[in-house]
C-alpha positions in Angstrom: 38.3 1.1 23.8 35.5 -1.2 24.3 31.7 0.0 26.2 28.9 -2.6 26.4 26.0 -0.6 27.0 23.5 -2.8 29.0 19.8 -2.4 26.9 16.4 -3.1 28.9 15.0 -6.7 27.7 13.0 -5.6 24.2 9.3 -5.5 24.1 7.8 -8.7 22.2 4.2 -8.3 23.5 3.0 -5.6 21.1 -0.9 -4.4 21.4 -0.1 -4.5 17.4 -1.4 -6.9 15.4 0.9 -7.6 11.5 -2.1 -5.9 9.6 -2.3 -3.3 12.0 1.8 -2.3 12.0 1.4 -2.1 8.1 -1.6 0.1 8.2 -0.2 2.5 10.6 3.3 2.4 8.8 4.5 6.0 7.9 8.1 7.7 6.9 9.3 10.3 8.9 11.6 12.8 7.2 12.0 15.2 10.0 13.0 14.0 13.4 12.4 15.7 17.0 15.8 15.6 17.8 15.2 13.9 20.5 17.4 10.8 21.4 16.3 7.5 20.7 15.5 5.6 24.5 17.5 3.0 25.6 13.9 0.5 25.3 13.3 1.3 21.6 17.1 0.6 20.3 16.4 -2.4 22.7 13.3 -3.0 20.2 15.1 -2.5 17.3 18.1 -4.3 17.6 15.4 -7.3 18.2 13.6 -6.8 15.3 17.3 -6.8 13.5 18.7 -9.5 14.8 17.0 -10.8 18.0 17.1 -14.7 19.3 13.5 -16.2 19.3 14.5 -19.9 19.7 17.4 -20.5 21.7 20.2 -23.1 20.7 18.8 -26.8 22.0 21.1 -29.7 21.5 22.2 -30.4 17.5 19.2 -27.7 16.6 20.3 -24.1 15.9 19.4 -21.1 17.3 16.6 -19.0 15.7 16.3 -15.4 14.3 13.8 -12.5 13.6 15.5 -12.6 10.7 16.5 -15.1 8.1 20.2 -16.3 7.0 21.7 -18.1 4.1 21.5 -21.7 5.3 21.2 -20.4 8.8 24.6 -19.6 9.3 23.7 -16.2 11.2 26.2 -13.8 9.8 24.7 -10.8 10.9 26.1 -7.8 12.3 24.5 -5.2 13.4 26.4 -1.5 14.6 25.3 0.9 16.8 26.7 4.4 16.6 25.8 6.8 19.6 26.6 10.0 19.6 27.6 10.2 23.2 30.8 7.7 21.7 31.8 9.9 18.6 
């Protein structure tokens, strides 16, 4: 049984500059509990995997994240509780 879940566009237009994501960075070993939204997984599966240059003629498409000679074999799962 197959459910597309339909995510919000991700935020690209971050008040974040590179320096100041890495400054700010931290690791969080206890968690709220709470769910994650629907707009950050958006954000995150963007950051994964997302499309920054879409597929133009004989030119490929581009990544956030680099391939092996750009062959894109990627995948990325999503497990959500409400589907266990």
């Amino acid at each position: 049984m197959k459910n597309d879940l339909v995510l919000p566009a991700p935020q690209t237009d971050s008040p974040f500059t590179l320096m100041q994501a890495l400054e700010t960075r931290r690791t969080t070993r206890k968690w709220s509990g709470e769910p994650v939204s629907e707009q950050d997984l958006s954000n995150l599966l963007w950051a994964a995997c997302g499309i920054t240059k879409e597929k133009k003629g004989n030119t490929k498409s581009k990544r956030t994240a680099p391939s092996a000679c750009n062959a894109q074999e990627i995948r990325v799962y999503v497990l959500l509780e409400s589907g266990v």
